[in-house]
C-alpha positions in Angstrom: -144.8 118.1 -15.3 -143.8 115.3 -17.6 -145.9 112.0 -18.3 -144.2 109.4 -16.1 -145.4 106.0 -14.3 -147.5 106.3 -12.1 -148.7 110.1 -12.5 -152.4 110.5 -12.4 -153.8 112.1 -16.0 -157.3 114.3 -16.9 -158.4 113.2 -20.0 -158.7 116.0 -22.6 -161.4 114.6 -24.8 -163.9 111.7 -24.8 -163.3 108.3 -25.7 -166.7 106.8 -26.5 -165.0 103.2 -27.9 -163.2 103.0 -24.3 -166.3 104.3 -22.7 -163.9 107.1 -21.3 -165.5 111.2 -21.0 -162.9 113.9 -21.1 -162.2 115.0 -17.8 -162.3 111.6 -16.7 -159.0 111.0 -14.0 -156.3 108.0 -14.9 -153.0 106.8 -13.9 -150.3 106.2 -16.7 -149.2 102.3 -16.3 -146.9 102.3 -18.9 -144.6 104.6 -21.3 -143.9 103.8 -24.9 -141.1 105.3 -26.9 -141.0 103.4 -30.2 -142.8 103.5 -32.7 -144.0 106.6 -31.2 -144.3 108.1 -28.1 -147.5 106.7 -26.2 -148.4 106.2 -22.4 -150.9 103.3 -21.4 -153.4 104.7 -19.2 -155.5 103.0 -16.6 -159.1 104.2 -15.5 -161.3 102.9 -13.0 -164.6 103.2 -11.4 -165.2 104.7 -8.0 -164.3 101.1 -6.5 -161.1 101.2 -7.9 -162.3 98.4 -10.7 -160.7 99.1 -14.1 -163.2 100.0 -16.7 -160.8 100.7 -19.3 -156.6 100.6 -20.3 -156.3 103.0 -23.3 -152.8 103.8 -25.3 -153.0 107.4 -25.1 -150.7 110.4 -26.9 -149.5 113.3 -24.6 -151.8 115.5 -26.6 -154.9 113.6 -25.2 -154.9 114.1 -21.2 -152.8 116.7 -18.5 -150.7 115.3 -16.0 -152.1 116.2 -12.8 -150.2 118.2 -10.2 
């Protein structure tokens, strides 16, 4: 499945700047062709606050399914 809006992410591996753990689930916000590929990813706490918005490469989280 390819990274679109909207499709909810697993992180593959921590982000401890973002305060982000690998496994953690997010929702891609927004997608970035140029420079180079990247997808802005959302992730929130279990009351759907944002507790972080992190540029991510495909290489870094799964799209869920």
């Amino acid at each position: 499945m390819s990274p679109e809006i909207n499709k909810v992410v697993r992180l593959l591996e921590d982000l401890p700047l973002e305060g982000v753990c690998s496994g953690s689930l997010g929702v891609i916000v927004a997608v970035f062709s140029e420079p180079k590929e990247a997808y802005e990813v959302e992730f929130c706490d279990e009351k759907g606050a944002i507790t972080a918005q992190v540029a991510l490469r495909s290489s870094q989280f799964e799209v869920m399914t």
